[in-house]
VMD Tcl script that draws the C-alpha trace (Angstrom):
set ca {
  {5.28 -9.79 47.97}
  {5.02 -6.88 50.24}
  {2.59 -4.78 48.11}
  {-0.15 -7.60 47.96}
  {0.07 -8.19 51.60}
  {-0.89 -4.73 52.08}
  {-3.80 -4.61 49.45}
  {-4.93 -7.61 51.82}
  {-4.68 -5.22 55.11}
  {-6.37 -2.19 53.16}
  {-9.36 -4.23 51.59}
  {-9.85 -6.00 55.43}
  {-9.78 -2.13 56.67}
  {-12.41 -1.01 54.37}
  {-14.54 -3.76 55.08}
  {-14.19 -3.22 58.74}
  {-15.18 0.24 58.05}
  {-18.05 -0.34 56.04}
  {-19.37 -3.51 58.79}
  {-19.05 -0.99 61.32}
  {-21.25 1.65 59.13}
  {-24.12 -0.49 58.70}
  {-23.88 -1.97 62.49}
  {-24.22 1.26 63.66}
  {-26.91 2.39 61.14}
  {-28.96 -0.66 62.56}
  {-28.41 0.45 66.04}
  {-29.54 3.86 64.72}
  {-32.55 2.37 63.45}
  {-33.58 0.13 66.29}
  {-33.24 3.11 69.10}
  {-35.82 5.06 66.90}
  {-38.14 2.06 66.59}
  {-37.72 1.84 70.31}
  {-38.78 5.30 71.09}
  {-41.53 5.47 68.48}
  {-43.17 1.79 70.18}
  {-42.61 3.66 73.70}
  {-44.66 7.04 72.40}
  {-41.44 9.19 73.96}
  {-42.91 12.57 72.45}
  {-39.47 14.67 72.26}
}
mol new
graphics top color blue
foreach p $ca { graphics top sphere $p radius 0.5 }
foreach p [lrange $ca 0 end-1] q [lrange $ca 1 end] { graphics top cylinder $p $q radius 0.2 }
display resetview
């Protein structure tokens, strides 16, 4: 019973890691929308 409890744990991990990914990304994404609305010439 062990082994499928941990397949549980390790597919919740990965999708964790993979939510996390695309928040980020989207973060990512609105900061440079930000600065290119703003005209912020770097």
């Amino acid at each position: 019973m062990m082994r499928h409890e941990d397949e549980v744990v390790r597919r919740q991990r990965e999708r964790a890691r993979i939510l996390a990914l695309l928040l980020g990304a989207f973060v990512v994404l609105l900061f440079f929308i930000t600065i290119a609305k703003t005209g912020m010439n770097w």
